[in-house]
TORKOLLO-786222 format. One line per field, with one value per residue (C-alpha): residue number from 1; z, y, x. Coordinates in Angstrom, 2 decimals, decimal comma. Last residue first. Layout:
REM residues N
i = [NUM  ...] .
z = [Z  ...] .
y = [Y  ...] .
x = [X  ...] .
***
This chain:
REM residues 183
i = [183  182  181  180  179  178  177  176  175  174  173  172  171  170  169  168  167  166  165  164  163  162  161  160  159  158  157  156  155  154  153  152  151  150  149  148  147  146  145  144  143  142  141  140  139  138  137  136  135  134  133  132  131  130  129  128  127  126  125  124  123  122  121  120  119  118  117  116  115  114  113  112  111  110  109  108  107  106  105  104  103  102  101  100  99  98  97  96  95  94  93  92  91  90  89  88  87  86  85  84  83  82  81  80  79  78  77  76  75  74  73  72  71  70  69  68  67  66  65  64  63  62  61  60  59  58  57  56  55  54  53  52  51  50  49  48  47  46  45  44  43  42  41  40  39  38  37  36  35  34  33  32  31  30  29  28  27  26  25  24  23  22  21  20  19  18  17  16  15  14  13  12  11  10  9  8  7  6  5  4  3  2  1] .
z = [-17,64  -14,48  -13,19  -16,39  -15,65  -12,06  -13,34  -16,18  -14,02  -11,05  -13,67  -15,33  -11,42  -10,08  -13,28  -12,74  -9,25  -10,03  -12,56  -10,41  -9,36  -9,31  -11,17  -11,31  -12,90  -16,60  -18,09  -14,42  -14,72  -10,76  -8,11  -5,16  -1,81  -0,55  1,92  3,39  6,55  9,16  7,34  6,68  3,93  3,38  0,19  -1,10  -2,85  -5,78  -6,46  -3,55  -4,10  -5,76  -4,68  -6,48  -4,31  -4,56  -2,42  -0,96  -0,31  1,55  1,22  4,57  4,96  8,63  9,90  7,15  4,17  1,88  -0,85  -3,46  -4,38  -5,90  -6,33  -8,88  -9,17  -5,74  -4,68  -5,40  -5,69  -2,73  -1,88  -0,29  2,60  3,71  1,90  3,88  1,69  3,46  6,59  4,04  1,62  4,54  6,15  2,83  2,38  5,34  4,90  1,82  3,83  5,97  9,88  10,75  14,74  15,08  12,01  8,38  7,12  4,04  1,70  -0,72  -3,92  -4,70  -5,79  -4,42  -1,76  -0,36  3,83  2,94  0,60  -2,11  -2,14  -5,21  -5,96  -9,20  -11,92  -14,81  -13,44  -13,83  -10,39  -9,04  -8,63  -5,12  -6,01  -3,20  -0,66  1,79  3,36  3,77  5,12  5,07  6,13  9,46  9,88  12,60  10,54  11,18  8,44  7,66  11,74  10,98  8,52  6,41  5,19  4,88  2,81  0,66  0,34  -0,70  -3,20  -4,93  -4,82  -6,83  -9,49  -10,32  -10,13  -12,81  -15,00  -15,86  -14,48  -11,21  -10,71  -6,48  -4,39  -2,61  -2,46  -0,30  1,29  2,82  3,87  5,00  7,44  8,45  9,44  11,07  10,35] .
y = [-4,95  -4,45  -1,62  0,28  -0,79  0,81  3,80  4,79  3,47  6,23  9,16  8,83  8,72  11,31  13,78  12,73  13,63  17,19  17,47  17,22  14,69  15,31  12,64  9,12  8,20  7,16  6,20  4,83  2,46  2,55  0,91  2,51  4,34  5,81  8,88  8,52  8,55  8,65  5,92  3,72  1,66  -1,50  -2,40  -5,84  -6,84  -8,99  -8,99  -7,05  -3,12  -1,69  1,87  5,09  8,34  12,09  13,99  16,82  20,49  20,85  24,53  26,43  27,59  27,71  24,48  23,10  24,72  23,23  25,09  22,84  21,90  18,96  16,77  13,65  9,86  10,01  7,42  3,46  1,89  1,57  -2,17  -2,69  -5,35  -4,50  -2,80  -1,05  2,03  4,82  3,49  1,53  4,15  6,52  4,19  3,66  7,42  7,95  4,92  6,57  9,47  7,78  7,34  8,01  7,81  11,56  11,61  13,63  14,54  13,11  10,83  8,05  9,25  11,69  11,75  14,96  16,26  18,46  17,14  13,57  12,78  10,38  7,72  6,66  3,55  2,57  0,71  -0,30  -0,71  -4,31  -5,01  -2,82  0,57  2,30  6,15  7,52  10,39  12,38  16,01  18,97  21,52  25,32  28,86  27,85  24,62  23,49  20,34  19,57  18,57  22,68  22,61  24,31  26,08  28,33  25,47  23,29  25,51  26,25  21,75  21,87  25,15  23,04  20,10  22,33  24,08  20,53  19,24  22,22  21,43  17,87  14,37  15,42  13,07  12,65  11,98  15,26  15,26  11,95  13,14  16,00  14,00  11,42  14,08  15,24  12,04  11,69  9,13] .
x = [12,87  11,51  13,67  12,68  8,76  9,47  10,76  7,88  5,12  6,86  7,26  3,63  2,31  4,20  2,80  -0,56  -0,60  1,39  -1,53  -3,86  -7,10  -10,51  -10,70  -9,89  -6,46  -6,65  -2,75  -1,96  -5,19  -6,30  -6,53  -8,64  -9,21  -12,09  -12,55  -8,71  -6,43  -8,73  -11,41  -8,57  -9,26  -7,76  -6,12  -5,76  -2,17  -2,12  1,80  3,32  3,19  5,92  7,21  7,60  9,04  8,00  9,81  7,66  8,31  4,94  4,20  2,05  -1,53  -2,48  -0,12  -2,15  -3,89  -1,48  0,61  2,54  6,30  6,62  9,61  10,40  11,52  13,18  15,78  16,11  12,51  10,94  9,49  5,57  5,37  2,47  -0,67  -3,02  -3,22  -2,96  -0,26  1,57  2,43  2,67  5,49  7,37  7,38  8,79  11,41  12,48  13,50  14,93  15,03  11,29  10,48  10,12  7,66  7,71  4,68  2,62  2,14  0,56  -0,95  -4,02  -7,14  -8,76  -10,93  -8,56  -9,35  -10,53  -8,14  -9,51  -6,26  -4,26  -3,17  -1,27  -1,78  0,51  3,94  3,92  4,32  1,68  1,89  1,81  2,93  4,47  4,97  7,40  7,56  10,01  8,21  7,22  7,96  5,51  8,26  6,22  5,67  9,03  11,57  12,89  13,22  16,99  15,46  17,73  20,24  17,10  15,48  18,53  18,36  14,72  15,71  18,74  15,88  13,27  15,34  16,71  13,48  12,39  15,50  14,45  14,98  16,97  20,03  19,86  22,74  22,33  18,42  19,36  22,40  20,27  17,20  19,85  21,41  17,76  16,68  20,25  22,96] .
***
């Protein structure tokens, strides 16, 4: 299967929580219909892209990453790569790659989308698919000084600011799912 056959199959598969995902994967999978390179960031009319919220085991903090570039709080993500074969496995690969942590385990599917306007590519929207994935018991974070200004745990009920609400909003979602999975 393809990255962009899983990408499909994925937002296929997937129950939205609320009427505005629903809105939002129905127009991720139109977009892909009209964009053949709807995955690439070339994709001037905008991109499909990947994150996640790192919580710890209990659900109860997460990690979020000051982005260097926006100058916000934020979770785990970004583009899509040549060598990615899942969805999932994107946003595995950022969570890792940002935070430092190995070993980290999706949770089945997406917990929510966002839609939001970047400045990159010259001002384009990242259609991302917002994941939530566990981080190993006690994991240590390394910063990576390309990736990220600072990087931190944090309470999921009182994330750092400047962050948004689309941040906030993954994060309540994510503690939510993996403290279901938990129990």
């Amino acid at each position: 299967m393809s990255l962009a056959e899983d990408v499909r199959a994925a937002l296929s598969a997937w129950a939205a929580p609320d009427a505005r995902n629903e809105e939002l994967r129905r127009a991720y999978l139109e977009h892909m219909d009209a964009h053949p390179d709807a995955l690439h960031r070339s994709c001037a009319a905008g991109h499909i892209t990947a994150s996640a919220a790192v919580l710890d085991p209990s659900g109860a903090k997460g990690v979020l990453t000051l982005h260097g570039k926006v100058g916000l709080w934020l979770q785990t993500g970004g583009h899509l790569e040549d060598g990615d074969a899942t969805l999932a496995g994107a946003a595995a690969r950022e969570a890792e790659e940002e935070s430092g942590i190995r070993g980290v385990v999706m949770l089945p599917g997406p917990v929510r989308l966002d839609r939001h306007w970047v400045g990159c590519c010259g001002g384009t929207w990242h259609l991302d698919v917002q994941y939530a994935a566990v981080a190993p018991d006690g994991a240590a974070l390394t910063i990576d000084p390309q990736e990220s200004s600072d990087l931190g745990w944090f309470p999921v009920d009182d994330l750092p600011e400047p962050t948004d609400d689309a941040c906030r909003a993954l994060f309540a979602a994510a503690s939510a799912a993996v403290r279901e999975q938990a129990a």
